[in-house]
C-alpha positions as CSV (number, residue, x, y, z in Angstrom):
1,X,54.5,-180.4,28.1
2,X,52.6,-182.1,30.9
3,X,52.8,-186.2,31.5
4,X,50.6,-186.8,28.1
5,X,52.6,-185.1,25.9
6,X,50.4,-182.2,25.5
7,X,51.8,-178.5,25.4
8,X,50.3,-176.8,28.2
9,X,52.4,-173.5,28.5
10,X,52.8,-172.9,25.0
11,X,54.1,-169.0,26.3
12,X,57.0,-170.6,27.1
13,X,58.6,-172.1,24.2
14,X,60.3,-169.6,21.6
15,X,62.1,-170.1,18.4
16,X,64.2,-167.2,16.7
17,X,66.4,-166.8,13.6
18,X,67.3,-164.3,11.2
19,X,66.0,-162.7,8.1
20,X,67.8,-160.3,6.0
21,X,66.2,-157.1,3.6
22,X,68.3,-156.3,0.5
23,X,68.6,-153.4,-1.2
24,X,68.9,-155.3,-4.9
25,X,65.7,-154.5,-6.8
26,X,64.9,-158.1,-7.4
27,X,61.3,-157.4,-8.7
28,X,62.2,-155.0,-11.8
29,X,58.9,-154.2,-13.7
30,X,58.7,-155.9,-17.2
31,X,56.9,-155.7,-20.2
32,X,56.3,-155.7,-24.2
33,X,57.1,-152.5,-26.4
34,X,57.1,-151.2,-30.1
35,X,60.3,-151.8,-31.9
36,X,60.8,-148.1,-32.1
37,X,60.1,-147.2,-28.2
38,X,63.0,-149.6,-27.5
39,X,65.7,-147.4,-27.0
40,X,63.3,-145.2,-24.7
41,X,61.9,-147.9,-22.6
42,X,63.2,-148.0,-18.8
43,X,62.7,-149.7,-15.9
44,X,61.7,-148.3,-12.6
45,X,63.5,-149.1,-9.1
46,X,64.2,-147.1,-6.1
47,X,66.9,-144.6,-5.8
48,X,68.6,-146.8,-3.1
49,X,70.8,-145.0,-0.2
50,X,71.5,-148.2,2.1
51,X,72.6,-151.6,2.4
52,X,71.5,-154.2,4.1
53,X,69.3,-154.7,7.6
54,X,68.9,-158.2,9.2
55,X,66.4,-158.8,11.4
56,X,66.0,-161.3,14.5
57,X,62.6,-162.2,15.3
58,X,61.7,-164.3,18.5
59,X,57.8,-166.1,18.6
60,X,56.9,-167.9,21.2
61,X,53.3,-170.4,20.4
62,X,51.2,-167.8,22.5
63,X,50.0,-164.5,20.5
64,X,52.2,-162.4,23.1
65,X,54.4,-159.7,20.4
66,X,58.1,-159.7,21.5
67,X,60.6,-156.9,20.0
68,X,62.4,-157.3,16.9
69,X,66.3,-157.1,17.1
70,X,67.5,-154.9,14.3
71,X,71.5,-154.5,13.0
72,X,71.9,-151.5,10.8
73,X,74.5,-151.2,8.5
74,X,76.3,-147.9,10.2
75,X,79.1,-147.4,12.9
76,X,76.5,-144.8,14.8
77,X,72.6,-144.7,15.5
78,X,70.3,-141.9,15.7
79,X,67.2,-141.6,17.8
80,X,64.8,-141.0,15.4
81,X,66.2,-145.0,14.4
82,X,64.0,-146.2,17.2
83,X,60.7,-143.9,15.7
84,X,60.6,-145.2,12.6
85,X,60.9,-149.1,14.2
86,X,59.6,-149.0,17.6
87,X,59.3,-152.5,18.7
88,X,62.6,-153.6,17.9
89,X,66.4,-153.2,19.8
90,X,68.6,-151.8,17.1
91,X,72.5,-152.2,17.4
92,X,74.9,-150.8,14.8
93,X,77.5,-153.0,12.3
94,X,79.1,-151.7,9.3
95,X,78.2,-154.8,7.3
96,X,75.2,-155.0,8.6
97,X,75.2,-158.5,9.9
98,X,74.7,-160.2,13.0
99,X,77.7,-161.2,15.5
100,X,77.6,-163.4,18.5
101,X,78.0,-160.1,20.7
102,X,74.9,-158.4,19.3
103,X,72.8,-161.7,19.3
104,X,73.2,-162.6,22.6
105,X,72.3,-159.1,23.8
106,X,69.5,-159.5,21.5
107,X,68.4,-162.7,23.0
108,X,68.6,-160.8,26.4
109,X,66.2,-158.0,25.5
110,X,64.1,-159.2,22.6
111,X,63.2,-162.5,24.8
112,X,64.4,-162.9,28.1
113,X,63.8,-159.4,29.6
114,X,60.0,-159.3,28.1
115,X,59.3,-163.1,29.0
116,X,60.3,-163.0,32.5
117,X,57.5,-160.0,33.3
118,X,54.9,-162.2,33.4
119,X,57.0,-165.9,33.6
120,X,57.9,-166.7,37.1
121,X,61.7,-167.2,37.0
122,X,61.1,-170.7,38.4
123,X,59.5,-171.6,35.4
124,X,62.3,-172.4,32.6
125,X,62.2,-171.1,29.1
126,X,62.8,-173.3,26.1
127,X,64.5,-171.3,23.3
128,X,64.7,-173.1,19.9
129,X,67.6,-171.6,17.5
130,X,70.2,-173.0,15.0
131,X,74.0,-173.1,15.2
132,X,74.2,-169.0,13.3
133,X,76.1,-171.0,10.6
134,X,79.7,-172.0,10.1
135,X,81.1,-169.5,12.6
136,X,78.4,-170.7,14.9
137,X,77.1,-167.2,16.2
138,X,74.6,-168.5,18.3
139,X,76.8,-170.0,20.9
140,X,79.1,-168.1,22.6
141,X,79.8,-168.0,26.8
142,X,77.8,-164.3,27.2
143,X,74.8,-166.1,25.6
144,X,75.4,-169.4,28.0
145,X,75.9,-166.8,30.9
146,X,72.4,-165.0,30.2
147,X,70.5,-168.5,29.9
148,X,72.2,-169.7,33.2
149,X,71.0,-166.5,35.3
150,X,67.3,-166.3,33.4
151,X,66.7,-169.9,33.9
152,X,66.6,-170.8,29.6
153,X,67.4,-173.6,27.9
154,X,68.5,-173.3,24.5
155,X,67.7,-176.1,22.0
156,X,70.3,-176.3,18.9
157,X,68.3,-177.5,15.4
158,X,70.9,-180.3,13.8
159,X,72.0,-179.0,10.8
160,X,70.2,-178.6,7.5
161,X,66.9,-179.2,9.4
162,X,65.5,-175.5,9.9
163,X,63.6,-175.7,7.1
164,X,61.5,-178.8,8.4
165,X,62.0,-177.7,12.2
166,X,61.9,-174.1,12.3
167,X,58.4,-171.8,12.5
168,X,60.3,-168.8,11.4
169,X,61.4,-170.3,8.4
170,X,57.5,-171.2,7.1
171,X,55.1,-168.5,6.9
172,X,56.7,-165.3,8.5
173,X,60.1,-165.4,6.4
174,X,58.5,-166.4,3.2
175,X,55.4,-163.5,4.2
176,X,58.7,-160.8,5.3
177,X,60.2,-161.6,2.1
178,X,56.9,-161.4,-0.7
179,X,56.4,-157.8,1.4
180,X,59.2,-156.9,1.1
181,X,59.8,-157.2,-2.3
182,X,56.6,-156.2,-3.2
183,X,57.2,-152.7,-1.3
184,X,60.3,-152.2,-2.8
185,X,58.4,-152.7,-6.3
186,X,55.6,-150.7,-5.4
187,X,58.0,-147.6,-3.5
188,X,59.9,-147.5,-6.9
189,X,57.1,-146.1,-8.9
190,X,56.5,-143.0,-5.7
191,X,60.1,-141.5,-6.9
192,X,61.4,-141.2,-3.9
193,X,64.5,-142.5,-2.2
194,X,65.1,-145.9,-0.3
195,X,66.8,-144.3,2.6
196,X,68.0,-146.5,5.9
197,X,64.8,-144.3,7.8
198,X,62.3,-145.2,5.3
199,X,63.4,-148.7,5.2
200,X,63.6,-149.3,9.0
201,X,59.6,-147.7,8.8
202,X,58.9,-150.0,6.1
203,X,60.7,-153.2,8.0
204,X,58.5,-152.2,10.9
205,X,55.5,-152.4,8.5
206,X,56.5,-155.5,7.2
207,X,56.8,-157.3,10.6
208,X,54.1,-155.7,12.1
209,X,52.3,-157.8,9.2
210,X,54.0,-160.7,9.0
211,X,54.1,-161.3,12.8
212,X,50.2,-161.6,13.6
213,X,49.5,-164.2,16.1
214,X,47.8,-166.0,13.3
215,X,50.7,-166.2,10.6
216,X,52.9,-167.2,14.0
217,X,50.6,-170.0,15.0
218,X,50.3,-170.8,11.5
219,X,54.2,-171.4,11.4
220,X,53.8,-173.2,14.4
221,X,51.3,-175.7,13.1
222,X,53.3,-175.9,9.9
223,X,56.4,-178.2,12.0
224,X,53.2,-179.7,14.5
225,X,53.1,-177.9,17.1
226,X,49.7,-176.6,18.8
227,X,48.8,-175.1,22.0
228,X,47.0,-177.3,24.0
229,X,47.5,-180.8,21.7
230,X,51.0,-182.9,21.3
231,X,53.1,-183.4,18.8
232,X,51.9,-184.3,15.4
233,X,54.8,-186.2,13.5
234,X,52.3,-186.7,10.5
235,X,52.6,-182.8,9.3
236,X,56.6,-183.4,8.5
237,X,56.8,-187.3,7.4
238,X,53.2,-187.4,5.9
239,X,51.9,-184.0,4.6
240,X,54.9,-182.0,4.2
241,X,57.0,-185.1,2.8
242,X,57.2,-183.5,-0.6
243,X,58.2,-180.2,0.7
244,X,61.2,-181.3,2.6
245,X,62.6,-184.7,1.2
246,X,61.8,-184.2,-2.0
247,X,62.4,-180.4,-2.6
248,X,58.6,-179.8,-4.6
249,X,56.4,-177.3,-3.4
250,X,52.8,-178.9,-2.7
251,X,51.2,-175.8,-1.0
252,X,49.5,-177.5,1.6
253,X,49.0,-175.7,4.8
254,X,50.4,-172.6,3.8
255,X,48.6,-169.3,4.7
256,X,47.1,-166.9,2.2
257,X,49.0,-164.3,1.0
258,X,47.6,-161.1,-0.3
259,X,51.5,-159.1,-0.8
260,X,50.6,-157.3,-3.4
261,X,47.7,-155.4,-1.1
262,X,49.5,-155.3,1.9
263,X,52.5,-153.6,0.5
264,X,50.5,-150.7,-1.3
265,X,48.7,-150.3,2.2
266,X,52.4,-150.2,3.8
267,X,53.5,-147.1,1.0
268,X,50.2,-145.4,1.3
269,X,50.6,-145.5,4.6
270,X,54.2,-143.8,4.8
271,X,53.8,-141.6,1.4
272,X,52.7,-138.1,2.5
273,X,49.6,-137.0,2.2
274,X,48.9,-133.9,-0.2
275,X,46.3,-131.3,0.7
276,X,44.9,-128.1,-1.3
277,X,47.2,-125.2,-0.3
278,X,45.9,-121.3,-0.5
279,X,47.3,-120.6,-3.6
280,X,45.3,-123.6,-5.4
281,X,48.4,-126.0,-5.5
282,X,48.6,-129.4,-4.3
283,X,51.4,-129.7,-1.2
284,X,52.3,-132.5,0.9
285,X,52.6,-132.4,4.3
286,X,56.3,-133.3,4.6
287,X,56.8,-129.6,2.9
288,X,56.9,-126.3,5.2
289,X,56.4,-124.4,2.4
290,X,54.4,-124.8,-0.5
291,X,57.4,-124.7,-3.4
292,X,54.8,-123.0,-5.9
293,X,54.1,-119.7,-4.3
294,X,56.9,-120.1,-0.6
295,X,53.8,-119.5,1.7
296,X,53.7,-121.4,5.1
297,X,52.5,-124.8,4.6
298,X,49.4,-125.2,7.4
299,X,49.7,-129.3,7.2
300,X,52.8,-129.6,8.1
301,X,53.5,-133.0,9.5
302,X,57.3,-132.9,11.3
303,X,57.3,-136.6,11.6
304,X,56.8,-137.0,7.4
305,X,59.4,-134.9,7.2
306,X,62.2,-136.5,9.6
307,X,60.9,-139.9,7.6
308,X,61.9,-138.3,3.7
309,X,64.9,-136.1,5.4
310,X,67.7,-136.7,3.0
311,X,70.3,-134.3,4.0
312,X,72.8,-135.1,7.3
313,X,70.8,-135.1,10.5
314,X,72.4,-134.3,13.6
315,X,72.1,-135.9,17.0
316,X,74.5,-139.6,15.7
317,X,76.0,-141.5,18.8
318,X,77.9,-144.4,19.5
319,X,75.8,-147.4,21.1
320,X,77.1,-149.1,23.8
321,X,79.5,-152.6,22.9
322,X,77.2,-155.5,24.0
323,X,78.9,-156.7,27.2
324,X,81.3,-159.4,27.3
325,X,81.3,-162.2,29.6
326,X,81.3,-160.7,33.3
327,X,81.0,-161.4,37.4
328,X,81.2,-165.2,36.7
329,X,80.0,-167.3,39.5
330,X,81.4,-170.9,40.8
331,X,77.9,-172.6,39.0
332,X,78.7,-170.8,35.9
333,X,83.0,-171.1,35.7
334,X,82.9,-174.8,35.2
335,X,80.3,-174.8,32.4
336,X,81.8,-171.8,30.8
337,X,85.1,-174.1,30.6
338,X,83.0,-176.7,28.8
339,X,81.7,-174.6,26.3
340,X,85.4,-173.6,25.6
341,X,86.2,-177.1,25.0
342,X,83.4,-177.7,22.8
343,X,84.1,-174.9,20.7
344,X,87.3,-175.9,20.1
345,X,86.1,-179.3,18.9
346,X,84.2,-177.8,16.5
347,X,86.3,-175.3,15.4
348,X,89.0,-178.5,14.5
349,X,86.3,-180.6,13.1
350,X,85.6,-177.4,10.7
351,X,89.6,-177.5,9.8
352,X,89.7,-181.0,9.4
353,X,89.2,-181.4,6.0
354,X,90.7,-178.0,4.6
355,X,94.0,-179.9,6.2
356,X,93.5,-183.0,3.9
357,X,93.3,-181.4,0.8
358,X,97.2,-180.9,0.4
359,X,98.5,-184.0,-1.5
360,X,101.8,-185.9,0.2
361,X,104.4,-185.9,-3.3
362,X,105.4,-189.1,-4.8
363,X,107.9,-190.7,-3.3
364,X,109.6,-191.7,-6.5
365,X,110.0,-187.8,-7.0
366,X,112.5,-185.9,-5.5
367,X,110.8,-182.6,-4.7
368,X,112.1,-179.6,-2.9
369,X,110.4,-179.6,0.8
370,X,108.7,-175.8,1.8
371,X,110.4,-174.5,4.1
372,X,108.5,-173.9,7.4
373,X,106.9,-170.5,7.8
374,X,106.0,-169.1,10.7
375,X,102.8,-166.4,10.6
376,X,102.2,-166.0,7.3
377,X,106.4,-164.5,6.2
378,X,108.6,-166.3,4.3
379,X,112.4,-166.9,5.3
380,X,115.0,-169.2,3.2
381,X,116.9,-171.4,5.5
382,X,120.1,-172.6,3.8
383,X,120.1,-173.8,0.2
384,X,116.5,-174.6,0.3
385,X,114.9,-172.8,-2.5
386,X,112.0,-170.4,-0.7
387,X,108.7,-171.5,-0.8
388,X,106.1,-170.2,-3.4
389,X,104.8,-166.5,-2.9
390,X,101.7,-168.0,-2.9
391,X,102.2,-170.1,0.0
392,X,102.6,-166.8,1.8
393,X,99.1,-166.0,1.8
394,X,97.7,-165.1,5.4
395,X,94.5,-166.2,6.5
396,X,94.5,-163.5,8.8
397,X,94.7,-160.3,6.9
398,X,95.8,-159.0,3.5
399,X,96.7,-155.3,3.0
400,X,94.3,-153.8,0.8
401,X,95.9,-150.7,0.3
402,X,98.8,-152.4,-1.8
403,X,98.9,-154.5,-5.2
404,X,100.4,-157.5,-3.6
405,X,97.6,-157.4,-0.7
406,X,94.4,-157.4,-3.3
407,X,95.8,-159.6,-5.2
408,X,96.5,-162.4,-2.7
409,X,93.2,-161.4,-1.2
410,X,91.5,-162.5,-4.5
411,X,93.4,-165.6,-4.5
412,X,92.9,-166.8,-1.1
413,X,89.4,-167.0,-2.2
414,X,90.3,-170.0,-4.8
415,X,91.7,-173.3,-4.5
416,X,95.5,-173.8,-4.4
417,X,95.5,-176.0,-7.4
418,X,93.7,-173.0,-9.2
419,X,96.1,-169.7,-8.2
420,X,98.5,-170.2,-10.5
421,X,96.2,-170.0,-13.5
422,X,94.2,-166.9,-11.5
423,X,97.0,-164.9,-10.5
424,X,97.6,-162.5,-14.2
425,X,93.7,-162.4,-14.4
426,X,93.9,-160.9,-10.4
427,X,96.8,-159.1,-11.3
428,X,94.7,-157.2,-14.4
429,X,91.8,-156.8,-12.4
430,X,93.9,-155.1,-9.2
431,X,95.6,-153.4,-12.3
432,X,92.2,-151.9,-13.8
433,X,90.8,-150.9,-9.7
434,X,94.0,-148.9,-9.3
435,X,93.9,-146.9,-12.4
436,X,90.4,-145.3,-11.0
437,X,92.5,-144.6,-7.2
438,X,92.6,-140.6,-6.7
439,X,93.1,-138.9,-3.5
440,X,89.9,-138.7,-2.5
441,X,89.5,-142.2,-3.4
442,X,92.2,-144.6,-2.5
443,X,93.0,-148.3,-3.6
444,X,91.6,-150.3,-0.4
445,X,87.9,-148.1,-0.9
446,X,87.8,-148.7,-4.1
447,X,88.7,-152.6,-4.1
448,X,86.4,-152.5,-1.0
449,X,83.6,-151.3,-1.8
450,X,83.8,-153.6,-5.5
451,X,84.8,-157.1,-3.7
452,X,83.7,-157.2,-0.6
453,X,81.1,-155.3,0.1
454,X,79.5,-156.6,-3.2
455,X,80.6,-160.1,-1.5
456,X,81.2,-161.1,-5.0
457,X,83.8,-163.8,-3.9
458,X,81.7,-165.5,-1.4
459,X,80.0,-168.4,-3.4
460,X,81.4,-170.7,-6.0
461,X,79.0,-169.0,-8.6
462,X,80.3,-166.1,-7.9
463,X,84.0,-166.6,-8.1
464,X,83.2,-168.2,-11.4
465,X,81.0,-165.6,-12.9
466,X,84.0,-163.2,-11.8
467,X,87.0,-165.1,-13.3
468,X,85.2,-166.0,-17.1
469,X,84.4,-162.0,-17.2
470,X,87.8,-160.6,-16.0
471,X,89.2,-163.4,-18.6
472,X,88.0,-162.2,-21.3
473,X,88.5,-158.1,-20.5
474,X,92.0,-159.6,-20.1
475,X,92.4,-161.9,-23.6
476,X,91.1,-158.2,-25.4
477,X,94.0,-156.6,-24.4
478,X,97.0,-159.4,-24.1
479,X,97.1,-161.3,-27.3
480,X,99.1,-164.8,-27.5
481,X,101.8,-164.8,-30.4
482,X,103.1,-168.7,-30.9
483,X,106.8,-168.5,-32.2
484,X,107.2,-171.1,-34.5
């Protein structure tokens, strides 16, 4: 912004965040049917084959396109990864979810790399982000060291403000989301599977879409911010007061949506096209060989083909680790030892009040003091009775391949006032998981892939909706007998 408060160099100022793409089919077709066609009557959703994919956008209030960072949920990627989503950097994670490590490399060469061809290095970068949560992703000493050497300033939202200061959070998420869904609706219906290649073609579809210059400046415009005016405080106090403060939708200053459209253009687009074969049939041209009469399909398209490919493909690699923190100069050492500092502040303030919950006993009460534990083991020292087996619970790691270990996994989830009651309903539940182990299938993959990659446990809603179910499986089977 020059002297009058007016944004000059609009190119320069960039906001990111993330936005993930489930695999739930959330938009299940519905309808009315005869009495007697009830017990016939299905609903359609896609044969899913993957998890999750979160993407990292970066705009910037010019209508320059910058690469999309993708994470997808493997330990390997492929090459033909980067054909299906061309303008995007794609780094592997088993849950599919952004770390510090990938984001800052992400940063580096969805932003920094692309802005600097044609930004002067002496001219600093203004990049507007949140804190990445809780665990505070998006600060970390590689990301501090890559803003240091490429001349960026990062700008930290205060919390629970991204929805009133973020562009990414107006317009393009909520126009990423309605496609997506609506694709996922509309793919159901072609009968053919959701796999990670046909969703990383339809997430480069969907942002190809939802990241036109005027849905970005749109999103721009919706926190007031223009090129070439100043600030307008009047869009967030005035027009969008109901919106933020007051949680109503009033629909003012939101672009048109047309998702419905846009995502049968994005399946038409990627179904394959069927042509008139020799021997009369209809093929398509991700088939070599027309399955009626096995002669050599003319139309065939290899890329069609590569895109519906459900069996193993060969050519899986390991990516390269995003690079720690490395060749620290004298400017950089002391601010690195500063950031240590502050991350260490925050990460007390964040224990703070988990510490306070523990209530001091009485002092009326004689009660039997814990004895002090060291690591997560319990030891009796003298003729102190030992502390309670669920004071043993690590907060480092629980081992899933026993009983004990998904059991006080489940119950580290809850409050300590609350385990006591929990612990037969985890115990029946750890119980029922391990009666469907085999071989081939052990405990910790089955309790895995049930808990957490389900994530079940995560949110209060969750938890609850888990313990009233498992309670009543568990009151059919143990009945209460009151001797008199």
């Amino acid at each position: 912004m020059n002297g009058d408060g007016i944004l000059v160099q609009g190119n320069r100022l960039f906001a990111c965040d993330e936005k993930g793409l489930s695999q739930r089919a959330d938009s299940l077709a519905s309808g009315v049917v005869a009495r007697h066609q009830t017990r016939r009557a299905t609903a359609a959703t896609a044969n899913v084959t993957r998890e999750h994919l979160t993407l990292t956008s970066f705009v910037s209030v010019s209508d320059r396109r910058y690469p999309v960072g993708c994470v997808v949920p493997t330990k390997t990627v492929h090459p033909d990864m980067q054909k299906m989503f061309p303008r995007s950097v794609i780094y592997p994670n088993p849950s599919g979810s952004t770390t510090a490590a990938i984001f800052s490399e992400f940063v580096l060469q969805c932003m920094l790399l692309p802005a600097r061809e044609h930004i002067a290095s002496g001219q600093a970068l203004v990049l507007v982000l949140d804190s990445g949560g809780g665990q505070w992703l998006h600060l970390s000493p590689r990301l501090l060291q890559l803003c240091l050497k490429h001349n960026c300033r990062l700008f930290y939202l205060p919390a629970y403000t991204t929805r009133a200061l973020c562009p990414l959070d107006m317009n393009i998420h909520s126009e990423m989301a309605r496609l997506w869904a609506a694709f996922k609706a509309a793919w159901a219906h072609k009968q053919q599977p959701l796999t990670l290649f046909v969703a990383l073609r339809a997430a480069s579809e969907v942002c190809d879409s939802s990241l036109q210059p005027g849905v970005v400046r749109a999103s721009w415009a919706q926190i007031g911010i223009r090129a070439g005016e100043g600030y307008d405080r009047e869009v967030i106090f005035v027009q969008r007061h109901k919106d933020i403060f007051k949680s109503l939708r009033d629909g003012k200053g939101t672009a048109a949506s047309s998702s419905a459209s846009s995502a049968l253009e994005i399946c038409s687009r990627m179904s394959p096209q069927k042509n008139k074969h020799s021997c009369g049939q209809l093929v398509g041209v991700d088939c070599k060989f027309c399955p009626h009469c096995g002669g050599e399909n003319s139309k065939f398209d290899s890329s069609k083909a590569a895109l519906f490919q459900t069996r193993h493909r060969k050519g899986w690699e390991k990516k390269e680790a995003p690079a720690d923190v490395k060749d620290v100069t004298p400017v950089e050492a002391p601010l690195l030892a500063q950031l240590d500092d502050l991350m260490a502040t925050l990460r007390k303030k964040k224990k703070e009040p988990e510490s306070a919950e523990a209530p001091a006993p009485a002092a009326e009460t004689p009660v039997a003091q814990p004895v002090a534990v060291a690591e997560g083991q319990c030891e009796e020292k003298g003729d102190a009775p030992p502390p309670s087996e669920f004071d043993c619970l690590s907060d480092e790691e629980h081992d899933l391949a026993t009983d004990i270990g998904c059991r006080n996994f489940i119950l580290s989830h809850f409050s300590k006032k609350r385990r006591k009651d929990i612990v037969k309903v985890a115990e029946f539940y750890v119980g029922h998981l391990k009666a469907q182990a085999s071989k081939k299938h052990t405990l910790w993959e089955i309790f895995s892939m049930n808990v957490i990659q389900k994530n079940m446990l995560k949110s209060t809603a969750g938890r609850n909706a888990w313990l009233s179910a498992w309670q009543a499986n568990r009151a059919k089977r143990f009945q209460k007998v009151h001797k008199k």
